[in-house]
Backbone bond lengths (Angstrom), bond angles and torsions (degrees), N, CA, C in turn:
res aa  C-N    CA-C-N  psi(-1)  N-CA   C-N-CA  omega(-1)  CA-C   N-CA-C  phi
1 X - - - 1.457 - - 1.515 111.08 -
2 X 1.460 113.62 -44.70 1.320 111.29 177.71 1.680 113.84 -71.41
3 X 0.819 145.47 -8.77 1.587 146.44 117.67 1.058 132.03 -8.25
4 X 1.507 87.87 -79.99 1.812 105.89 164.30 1.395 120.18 -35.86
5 X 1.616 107.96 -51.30 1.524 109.32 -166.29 1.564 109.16 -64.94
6 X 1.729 112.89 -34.46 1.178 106.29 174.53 1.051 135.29 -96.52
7 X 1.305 98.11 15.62 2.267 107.38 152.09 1.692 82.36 98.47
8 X 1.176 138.74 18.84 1.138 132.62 178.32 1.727 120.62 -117.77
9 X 1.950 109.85 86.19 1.583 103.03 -165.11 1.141 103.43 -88.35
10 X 1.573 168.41 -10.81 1.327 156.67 110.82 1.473 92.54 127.35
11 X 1.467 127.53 79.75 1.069 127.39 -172.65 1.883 109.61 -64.17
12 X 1.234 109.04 -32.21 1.768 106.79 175.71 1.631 108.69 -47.17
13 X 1.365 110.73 -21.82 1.749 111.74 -163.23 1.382 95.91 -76.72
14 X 1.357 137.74 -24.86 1.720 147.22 -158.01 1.462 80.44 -36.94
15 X 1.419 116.33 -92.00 1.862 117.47 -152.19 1.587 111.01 -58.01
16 X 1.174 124.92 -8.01 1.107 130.40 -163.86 2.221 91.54 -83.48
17 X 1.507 85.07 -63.45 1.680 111.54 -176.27 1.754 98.29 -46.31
18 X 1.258 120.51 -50.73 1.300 116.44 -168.07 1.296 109.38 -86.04
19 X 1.450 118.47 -34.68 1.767 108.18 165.21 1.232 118.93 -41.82
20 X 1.400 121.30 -51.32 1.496 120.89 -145.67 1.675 103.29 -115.75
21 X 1.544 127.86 -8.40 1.416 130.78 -173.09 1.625 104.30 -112.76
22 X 1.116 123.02 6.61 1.799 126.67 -141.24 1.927 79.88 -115.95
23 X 1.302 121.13 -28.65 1.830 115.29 -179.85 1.407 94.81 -118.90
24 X 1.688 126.74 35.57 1.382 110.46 171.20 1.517 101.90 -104.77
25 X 1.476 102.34 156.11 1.715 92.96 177.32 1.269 102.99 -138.90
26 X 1.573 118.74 48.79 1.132 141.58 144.01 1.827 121.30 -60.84
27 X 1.296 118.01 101.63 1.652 109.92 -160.21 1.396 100.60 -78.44
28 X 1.473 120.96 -18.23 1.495 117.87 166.04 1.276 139.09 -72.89
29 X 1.844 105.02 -17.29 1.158 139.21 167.82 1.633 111.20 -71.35
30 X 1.401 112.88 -38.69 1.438 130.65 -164.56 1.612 103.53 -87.29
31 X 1.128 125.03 -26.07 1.103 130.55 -165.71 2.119 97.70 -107.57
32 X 1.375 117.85 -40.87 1.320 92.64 160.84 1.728 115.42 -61.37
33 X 1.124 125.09 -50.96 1.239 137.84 -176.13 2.284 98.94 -12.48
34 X 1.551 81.40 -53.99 1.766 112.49 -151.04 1.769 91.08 -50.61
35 X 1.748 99.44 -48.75 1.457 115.23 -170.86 1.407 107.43 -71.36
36 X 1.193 115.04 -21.89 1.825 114.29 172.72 1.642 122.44 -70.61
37 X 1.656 99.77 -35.14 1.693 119.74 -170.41 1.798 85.02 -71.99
38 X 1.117 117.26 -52.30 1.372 112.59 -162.45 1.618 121.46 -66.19
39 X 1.068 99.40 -17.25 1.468 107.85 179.45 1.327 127.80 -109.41
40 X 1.839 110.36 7.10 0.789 116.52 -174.00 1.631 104.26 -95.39
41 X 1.501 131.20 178.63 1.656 144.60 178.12 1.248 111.82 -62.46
42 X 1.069 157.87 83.88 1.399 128.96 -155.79 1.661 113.41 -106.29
43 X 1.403 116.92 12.77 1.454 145.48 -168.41 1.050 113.55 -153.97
44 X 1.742 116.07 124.98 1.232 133.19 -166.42 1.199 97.24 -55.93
45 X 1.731 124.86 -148.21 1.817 141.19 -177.52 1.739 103.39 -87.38
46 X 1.800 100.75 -32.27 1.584 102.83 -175.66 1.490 97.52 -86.00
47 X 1.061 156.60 -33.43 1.404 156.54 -165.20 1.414 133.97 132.04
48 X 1.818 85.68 -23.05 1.307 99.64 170.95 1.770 149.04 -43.80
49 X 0.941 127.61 104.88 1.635 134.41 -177.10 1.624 91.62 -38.17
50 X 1.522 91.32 129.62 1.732 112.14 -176.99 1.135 104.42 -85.32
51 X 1.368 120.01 109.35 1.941 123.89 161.23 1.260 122.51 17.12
52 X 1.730 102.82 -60.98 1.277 131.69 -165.31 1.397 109.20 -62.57
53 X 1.327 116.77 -44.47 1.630 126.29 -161.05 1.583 93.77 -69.08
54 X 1.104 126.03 2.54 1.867 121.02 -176.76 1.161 82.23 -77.67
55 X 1.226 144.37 -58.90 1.752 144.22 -151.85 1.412 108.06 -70.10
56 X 1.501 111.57 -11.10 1.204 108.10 166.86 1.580 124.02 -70.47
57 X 1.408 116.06 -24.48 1.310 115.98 179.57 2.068 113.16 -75.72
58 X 1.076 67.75 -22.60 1.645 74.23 -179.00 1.657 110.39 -73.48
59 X 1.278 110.22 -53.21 1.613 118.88 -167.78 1.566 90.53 -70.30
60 X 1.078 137.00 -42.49 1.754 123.49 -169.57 1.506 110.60 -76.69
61 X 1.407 97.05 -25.29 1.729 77.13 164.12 1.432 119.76 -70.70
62 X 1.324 129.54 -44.17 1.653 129.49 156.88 1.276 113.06 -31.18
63 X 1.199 125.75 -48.52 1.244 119.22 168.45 1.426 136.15 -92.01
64 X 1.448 122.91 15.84 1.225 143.78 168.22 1.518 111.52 -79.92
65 X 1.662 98.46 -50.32 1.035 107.76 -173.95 1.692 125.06 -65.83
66 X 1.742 102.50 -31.56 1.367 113.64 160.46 1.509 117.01 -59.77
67 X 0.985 133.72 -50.72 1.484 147.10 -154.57 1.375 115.62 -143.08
68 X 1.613 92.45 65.24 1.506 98.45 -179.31 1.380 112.15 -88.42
69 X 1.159 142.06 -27.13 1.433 135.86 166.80 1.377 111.41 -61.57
70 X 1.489 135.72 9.39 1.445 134.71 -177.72 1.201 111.53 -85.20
71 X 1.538 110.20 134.67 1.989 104.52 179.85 1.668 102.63 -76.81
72 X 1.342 103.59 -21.85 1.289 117.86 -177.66 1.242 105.42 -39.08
73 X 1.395 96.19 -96.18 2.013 118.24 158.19 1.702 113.22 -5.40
74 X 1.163 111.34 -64.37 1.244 106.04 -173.67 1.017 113.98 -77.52
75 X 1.608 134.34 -47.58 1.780 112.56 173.06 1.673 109.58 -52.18
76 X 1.052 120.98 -46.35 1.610 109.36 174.36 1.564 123.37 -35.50
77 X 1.486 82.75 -53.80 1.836 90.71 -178.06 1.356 106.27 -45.09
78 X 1.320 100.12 -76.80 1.859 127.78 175.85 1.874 98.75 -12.26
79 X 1.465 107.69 -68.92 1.495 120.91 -177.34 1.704 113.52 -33.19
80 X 1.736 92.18 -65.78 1.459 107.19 -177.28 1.369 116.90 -56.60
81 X 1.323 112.36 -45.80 1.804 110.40 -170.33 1.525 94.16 -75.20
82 X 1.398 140.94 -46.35 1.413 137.60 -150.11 1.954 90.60 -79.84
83 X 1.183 130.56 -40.65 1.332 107.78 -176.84 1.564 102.60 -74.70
84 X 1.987 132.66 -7.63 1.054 106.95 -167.84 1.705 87.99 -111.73
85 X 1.163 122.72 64.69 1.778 142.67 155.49 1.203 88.45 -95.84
86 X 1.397 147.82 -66.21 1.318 123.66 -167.20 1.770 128.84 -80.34
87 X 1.685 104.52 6.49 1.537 102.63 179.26 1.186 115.67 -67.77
88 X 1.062 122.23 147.14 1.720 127.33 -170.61 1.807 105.31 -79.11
89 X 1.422 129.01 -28.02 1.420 135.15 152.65 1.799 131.46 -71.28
90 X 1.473 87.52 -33.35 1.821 87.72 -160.30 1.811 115.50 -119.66
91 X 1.534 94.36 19.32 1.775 84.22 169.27 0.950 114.72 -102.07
92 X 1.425 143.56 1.58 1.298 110.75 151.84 1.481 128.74 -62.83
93 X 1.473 104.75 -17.20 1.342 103.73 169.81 1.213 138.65 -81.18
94 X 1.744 102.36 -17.81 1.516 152.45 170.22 1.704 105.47 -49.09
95 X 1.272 111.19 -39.85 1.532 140.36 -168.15 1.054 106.52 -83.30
96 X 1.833 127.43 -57.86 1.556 138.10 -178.50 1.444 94.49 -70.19
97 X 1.369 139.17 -40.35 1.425 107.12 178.38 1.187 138.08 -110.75
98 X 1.310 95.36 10.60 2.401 112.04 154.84 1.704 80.83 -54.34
99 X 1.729 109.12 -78.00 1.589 96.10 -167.27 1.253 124.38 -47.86
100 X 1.202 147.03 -18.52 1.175 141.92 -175.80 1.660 112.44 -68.05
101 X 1.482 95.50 -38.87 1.492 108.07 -157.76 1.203 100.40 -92.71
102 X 1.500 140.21 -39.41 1.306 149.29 132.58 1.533 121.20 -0.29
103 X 1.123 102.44 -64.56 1.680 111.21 -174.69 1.703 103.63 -69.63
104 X 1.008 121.44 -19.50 1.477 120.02 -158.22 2.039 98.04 -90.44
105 X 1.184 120.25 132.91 1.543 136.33 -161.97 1.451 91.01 -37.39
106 X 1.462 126.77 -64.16 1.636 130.54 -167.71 1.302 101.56 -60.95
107 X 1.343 116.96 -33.11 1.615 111.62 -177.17 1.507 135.76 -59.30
108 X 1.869 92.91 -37.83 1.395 95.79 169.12 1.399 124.29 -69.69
109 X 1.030 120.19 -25.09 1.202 138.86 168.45 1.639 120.27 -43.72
110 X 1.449 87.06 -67.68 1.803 105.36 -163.74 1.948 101.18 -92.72
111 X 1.402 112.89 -3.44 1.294 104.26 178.83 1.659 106.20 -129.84
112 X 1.423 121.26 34.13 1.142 128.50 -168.36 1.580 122.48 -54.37
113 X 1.479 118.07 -8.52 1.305 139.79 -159.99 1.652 86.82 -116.74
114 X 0.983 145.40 -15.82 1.296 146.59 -177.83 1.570 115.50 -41.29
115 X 1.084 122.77 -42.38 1.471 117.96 -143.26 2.007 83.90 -111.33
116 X 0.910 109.93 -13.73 1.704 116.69 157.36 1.281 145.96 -69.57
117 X 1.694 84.61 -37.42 1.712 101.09 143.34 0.649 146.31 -88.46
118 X 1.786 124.34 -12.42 1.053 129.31 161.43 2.124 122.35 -75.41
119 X 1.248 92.80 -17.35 1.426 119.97 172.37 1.505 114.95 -46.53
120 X 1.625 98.09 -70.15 1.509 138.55 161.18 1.455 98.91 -23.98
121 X 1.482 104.81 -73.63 1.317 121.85 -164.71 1.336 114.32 -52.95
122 X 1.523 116.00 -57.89 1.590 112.66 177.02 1.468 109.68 -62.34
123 X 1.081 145.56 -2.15 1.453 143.32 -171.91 1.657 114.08 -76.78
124 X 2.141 102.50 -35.69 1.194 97.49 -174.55 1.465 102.63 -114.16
125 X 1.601 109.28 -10.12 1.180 104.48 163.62 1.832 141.62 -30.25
126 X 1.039 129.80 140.32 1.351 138.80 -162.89 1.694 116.96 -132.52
127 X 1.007 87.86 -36.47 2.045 80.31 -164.77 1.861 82.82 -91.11
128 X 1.074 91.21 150.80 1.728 104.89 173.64 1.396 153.27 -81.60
129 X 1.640 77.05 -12.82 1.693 101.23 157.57 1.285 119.90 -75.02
130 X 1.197 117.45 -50.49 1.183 128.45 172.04 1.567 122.58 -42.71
131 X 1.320 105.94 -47.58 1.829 122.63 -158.96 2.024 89.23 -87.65
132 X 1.666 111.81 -7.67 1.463 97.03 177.69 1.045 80.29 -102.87
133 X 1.169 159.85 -90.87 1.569 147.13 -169.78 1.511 125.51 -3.85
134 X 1.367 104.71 -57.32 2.007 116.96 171.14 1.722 100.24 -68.28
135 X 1.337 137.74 -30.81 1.162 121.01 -152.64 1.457 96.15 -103.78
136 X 1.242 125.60 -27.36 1.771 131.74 149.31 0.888 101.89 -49.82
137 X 1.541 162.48 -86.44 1.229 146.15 168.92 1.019 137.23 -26.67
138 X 1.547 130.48 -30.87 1.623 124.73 142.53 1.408 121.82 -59.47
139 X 1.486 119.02 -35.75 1.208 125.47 -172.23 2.101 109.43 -70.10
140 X 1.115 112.81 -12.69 1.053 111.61 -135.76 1.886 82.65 -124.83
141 X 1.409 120.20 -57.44 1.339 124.99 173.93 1.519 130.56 -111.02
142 X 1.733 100.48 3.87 1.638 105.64 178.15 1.641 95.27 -168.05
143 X 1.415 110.19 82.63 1.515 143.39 -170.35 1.828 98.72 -59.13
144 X 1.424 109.91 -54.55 1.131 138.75 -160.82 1.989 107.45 -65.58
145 X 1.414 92.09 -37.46 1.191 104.12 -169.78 1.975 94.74 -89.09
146 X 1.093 100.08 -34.26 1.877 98.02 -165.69 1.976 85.32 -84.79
147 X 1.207 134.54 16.97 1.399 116.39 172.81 1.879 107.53 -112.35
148 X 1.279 111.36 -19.09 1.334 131.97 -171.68 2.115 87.53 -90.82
149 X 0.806 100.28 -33.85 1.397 100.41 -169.72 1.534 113.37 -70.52
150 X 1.398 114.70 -41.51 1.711 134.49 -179.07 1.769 88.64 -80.83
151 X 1.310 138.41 -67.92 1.143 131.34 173.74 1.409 129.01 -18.67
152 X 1.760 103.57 -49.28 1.231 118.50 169.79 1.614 128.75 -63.34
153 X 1.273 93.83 -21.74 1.531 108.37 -166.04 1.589 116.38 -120.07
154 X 1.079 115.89 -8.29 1.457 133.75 179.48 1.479 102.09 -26.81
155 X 1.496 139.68 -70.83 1.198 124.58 167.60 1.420 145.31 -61.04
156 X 1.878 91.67 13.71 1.645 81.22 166.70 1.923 98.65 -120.14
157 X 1.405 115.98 25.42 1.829 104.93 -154.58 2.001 84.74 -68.81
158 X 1.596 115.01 -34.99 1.291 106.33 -148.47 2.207 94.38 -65.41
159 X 1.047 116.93 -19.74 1.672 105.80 164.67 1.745 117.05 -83.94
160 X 1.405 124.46 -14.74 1.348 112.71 164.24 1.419 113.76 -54.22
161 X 1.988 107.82 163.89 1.145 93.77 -153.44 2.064 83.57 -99.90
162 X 1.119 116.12 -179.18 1.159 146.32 -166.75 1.792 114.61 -39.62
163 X 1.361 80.88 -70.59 2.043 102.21 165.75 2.333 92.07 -43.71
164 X 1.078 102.84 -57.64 1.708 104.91 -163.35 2.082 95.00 -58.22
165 X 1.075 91.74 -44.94 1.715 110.44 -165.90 1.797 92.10 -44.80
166 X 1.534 107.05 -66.90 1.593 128.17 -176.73 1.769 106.62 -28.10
167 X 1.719 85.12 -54.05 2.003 95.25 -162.46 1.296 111.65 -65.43
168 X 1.739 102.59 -32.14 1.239 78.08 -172.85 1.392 120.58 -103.01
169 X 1.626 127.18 29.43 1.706 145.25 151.97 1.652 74.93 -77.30
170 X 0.987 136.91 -53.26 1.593 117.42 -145.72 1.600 115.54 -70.26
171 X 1.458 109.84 -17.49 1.357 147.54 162.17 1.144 133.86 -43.72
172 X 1.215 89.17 -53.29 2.276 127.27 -166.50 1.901 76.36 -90.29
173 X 1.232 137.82 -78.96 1.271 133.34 -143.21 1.924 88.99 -70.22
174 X 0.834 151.30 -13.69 1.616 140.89 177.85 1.758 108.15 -88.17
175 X 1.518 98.35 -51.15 1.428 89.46 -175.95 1.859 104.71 -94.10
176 X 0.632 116.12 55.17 1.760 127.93 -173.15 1.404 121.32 -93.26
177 X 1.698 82.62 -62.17 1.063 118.91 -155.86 1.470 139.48 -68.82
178 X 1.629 87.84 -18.37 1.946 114.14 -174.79 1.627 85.74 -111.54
179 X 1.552 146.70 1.61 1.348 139.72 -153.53 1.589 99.18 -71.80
180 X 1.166 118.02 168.81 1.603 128.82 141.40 1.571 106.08 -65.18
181 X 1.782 116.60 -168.43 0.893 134.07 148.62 1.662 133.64 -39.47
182 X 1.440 80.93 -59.38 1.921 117.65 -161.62 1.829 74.27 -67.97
183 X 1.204 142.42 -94.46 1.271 154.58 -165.10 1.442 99.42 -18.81
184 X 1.536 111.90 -61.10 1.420 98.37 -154.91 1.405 105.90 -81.34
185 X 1.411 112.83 -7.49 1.523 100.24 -172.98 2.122 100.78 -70.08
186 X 1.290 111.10 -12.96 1.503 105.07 -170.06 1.625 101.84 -89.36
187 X 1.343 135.94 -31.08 1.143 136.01 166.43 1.956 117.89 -49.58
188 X 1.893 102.27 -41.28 1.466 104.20 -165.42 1.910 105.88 -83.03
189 X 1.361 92.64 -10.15 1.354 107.76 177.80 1.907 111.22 -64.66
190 X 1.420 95.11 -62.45 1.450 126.48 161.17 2.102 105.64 -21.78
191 X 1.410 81.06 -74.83 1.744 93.35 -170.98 1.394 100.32 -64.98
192 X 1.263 126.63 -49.70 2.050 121.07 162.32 1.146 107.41 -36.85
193 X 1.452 142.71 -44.62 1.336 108.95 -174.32 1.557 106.06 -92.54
194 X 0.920 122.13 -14.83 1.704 129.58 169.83 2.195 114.34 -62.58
195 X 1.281 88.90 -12.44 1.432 94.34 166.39 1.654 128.81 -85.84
196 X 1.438 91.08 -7.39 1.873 101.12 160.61 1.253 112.60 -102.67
197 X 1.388 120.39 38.62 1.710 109.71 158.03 0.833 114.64 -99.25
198 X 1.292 85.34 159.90 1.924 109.03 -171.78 1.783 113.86 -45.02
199 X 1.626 106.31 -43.07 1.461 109.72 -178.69 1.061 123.45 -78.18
200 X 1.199 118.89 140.28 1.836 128.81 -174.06 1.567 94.02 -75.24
201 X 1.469 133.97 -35.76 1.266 123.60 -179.74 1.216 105.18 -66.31
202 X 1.529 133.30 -61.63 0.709 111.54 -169.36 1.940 141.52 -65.27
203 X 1.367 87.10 -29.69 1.892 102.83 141.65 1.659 131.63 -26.63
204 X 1.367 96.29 -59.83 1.136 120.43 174.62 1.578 117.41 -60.80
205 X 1.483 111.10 -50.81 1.498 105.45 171.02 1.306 119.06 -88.05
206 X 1.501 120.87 -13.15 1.537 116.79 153.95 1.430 121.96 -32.49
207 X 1.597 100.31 -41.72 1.621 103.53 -153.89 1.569 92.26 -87.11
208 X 1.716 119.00 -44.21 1.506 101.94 -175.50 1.386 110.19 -63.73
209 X 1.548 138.20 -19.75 1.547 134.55 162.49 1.622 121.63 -53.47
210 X 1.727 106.33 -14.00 1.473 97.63 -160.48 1.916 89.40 -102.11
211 X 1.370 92.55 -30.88 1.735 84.18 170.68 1.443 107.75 -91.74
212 X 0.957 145.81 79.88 1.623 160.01 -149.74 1.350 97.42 170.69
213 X 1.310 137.61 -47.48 1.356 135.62 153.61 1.224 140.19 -50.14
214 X 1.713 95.16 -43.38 1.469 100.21 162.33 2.006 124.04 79.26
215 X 1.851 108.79 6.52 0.925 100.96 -165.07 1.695 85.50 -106.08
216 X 1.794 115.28 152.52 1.147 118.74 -176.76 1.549 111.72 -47.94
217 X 1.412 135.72 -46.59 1.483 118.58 -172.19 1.564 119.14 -65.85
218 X 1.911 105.05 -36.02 0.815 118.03 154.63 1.629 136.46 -4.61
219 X 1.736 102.80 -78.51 1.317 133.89 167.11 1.641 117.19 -57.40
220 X 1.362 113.67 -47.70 1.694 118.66 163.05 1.501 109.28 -51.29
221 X 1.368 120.90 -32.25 1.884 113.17 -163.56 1.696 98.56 -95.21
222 X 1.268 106.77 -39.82 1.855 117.54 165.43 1.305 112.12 -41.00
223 X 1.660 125.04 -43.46 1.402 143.37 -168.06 1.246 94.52 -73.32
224 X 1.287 108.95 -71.81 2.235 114.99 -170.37 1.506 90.91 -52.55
225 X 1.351 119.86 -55.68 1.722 94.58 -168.61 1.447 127.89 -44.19
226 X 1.549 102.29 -52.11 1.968 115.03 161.18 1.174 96.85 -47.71
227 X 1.117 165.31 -52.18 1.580 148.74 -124.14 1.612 81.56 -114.67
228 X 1.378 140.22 -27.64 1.495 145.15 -172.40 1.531 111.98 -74.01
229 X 1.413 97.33 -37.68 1.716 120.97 -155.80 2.273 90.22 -88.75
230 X 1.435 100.31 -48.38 1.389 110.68 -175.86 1.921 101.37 -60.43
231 X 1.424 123.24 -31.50 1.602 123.66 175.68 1.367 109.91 -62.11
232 X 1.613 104.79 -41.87 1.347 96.84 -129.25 2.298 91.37 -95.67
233 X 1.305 93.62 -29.89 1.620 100.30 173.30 1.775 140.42 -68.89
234 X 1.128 136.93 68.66 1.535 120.44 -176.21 1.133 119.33 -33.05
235 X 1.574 126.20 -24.53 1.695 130.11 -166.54 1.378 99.75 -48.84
236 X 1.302 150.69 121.69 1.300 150.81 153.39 1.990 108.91 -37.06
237 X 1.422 89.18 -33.63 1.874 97.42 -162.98 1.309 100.78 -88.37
238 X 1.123 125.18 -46.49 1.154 109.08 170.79 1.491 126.34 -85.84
239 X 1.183 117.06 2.96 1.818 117.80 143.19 1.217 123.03 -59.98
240 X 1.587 117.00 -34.02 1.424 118.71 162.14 1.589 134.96 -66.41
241 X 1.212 91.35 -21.31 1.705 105.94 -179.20 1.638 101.63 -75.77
242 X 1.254 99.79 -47.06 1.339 111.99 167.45 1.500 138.72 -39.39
243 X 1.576 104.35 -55.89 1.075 131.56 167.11 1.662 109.72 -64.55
244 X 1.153 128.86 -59.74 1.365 135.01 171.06 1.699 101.55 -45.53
245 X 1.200 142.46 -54.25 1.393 126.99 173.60 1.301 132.22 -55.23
246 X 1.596 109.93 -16.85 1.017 137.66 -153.06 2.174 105.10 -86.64
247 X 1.853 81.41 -47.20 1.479 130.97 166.53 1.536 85.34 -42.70
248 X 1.422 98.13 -90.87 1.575 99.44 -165.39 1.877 138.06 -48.85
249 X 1.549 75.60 -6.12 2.071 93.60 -172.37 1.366 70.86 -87.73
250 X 1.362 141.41 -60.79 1.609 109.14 -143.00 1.917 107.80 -80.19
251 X 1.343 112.74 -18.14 1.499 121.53 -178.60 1.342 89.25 -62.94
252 X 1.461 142.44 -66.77 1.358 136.65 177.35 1.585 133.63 -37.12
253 X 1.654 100.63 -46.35 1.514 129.05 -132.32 1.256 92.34 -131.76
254 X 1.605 146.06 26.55 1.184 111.39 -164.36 1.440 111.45 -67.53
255 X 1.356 135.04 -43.08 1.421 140.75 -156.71 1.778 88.55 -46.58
256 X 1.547 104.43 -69.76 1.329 106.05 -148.52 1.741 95.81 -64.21
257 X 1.384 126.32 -51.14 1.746 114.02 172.47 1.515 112.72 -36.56
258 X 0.709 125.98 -29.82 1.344 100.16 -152.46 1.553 108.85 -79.63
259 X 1.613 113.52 -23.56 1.537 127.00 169.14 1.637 105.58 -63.37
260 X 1.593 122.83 1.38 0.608 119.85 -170.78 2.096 128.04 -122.97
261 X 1.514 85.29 20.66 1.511 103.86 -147.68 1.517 103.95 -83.47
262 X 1.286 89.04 -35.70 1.984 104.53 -175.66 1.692 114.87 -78.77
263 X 1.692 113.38 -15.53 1.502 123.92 157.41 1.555 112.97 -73.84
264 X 1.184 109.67 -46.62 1.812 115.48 175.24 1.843 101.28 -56.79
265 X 1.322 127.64 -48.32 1.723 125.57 176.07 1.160 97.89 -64.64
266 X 1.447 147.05 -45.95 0.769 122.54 -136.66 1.742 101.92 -93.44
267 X 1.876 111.27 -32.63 1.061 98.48 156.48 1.269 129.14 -71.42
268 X 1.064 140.63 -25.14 1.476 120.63 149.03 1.130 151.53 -61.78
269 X 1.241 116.93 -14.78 1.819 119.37 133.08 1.277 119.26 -66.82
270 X 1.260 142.94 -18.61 1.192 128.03 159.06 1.336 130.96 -23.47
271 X 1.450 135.61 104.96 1.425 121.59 160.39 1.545 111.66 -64.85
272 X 1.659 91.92 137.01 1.432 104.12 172.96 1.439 104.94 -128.42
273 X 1.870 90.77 131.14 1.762 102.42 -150.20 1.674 89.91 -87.45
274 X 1.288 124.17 6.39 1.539 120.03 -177.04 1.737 93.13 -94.40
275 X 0.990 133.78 13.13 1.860 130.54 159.53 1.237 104.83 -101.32
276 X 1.340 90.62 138.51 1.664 108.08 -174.40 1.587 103.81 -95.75
């Protein structure tokens, strides 16, 4: 502290400070600690994020967990995870705990710019873990921003990878639901072209999104997908799962199933050359 006072944070002390303050649960101890991280270099001469500052994510969660009602605590956090968005290892994790800290009452507050950077972030983002991580975080604390975002990108969702494919049916079924007409017809449009991906899951939850909508064409493209999903699988069990939804479109749906009865035979006579 007496350091501190004289504008002097002694960056050689870092491993020393984190060896011996990192298992103290002294909150007066924890809270100089906060005033040491902050005053310390945290970028080499070129700009570069110092090695060292990775250990910072680690030690503030120890101390989050002590002093979680601290505004203190949380702009630190905020600090640490937002410079580690650009680590080449740790932003996806960088991502899960903006949101963490975000959601929490002080967070909205003190990280109000949050969901902008994370915005930012998925834009140049690349690896795919990551870009489902940032786009759960719009979806989850800035709805508005993760719907402008799929809008924007609509012609590339059919190359996102699978996990991205999921969120954003998981997306379409939240904001759906309060729509007009005019609205939902642009969402079922959305999930129609999401019915030519490559994944049978994601196929599969296309179709429970299109009956979640509930509009008659809707229910016809939900149907071909089951009758798609019933070609394309040997699994016996999951022909049944299949079949049972299929069940349930006509308990709902009979008018519109029934135009639909001779596509359901026909995928089930289908040979499927993937059974052995």
């Amino acid at each position: 502290m007496l350091l501190l006072n004289d504008g002097d944070a002694d960056p050689h002390l870092f491993t020393t400070v984190i060896r011996y303050v990192q298992s103290c649960d002294d909150h007066t101890v924890q809270k100089s600690l906060l005033l040491y991280l902050e005053n310390i270099d945290k970028t080499d001469s070129t700009g570069k994020l110092l090695p060292e500052i990775i250990l910072i994510i680690q030690l503030s969660l120890a101390i989050f967990n002590a002093l979680t009602n601290s505004f203190a605590v949380l702009l630190f956090v905020f600090f640490a995870v937002s410079m580690n968005l650009k680590s080449l290892n740790l932003r996806g994790n960088a991502v899960l705990a903006v949101t963490s800290v975000y959601n929490l009452s002080q967070g909205k507050e003190l990280l109000d710019n949050a969901p902008e950077i994370v915005e930012k972030f998925l834009e140049s983002e690349q690896d795919s873990s990551c870009k489902r991580n940032a786009f759960l975080m719009l979806i989850s604390c800035a709805q508005d921003r993760a719907i402008k975002y799929l809008f924007r990108n609509i012609d590339r969702i059919l190359d996102w990878s699978e996990q991205l494919q999921m969120l954003v049916l998981e997306l379409i079924k939240k904001v759906s639901v309060n729509n007009n007409k005019g609205e939902k017809a642009k969402y079922i449009a959305i999930v129609k072209y999401l019915l030519s991906a490559s994944s049978n899951a994601v196929v599969y939850e296309c179709a429970g999104a299109l009956v979640s909508l509930t509009a008659p064409t809707a229910i016809e493209a939900a149907a071909s997908a089951y009758c798609k999903l019933l070609i394309s699988h040997s699994d016996n069990n999951v022909k049944l799962i299949v079949l049972d939804r299929l069940n349930e479109l006509k308990r709902y749906n009979r008018e519109i199933m029934v135009d639909m009865v001779m596509d359901v035979l026909r995928a089930l006579l289908t040979p499927n050359h993937g059974c052995v």
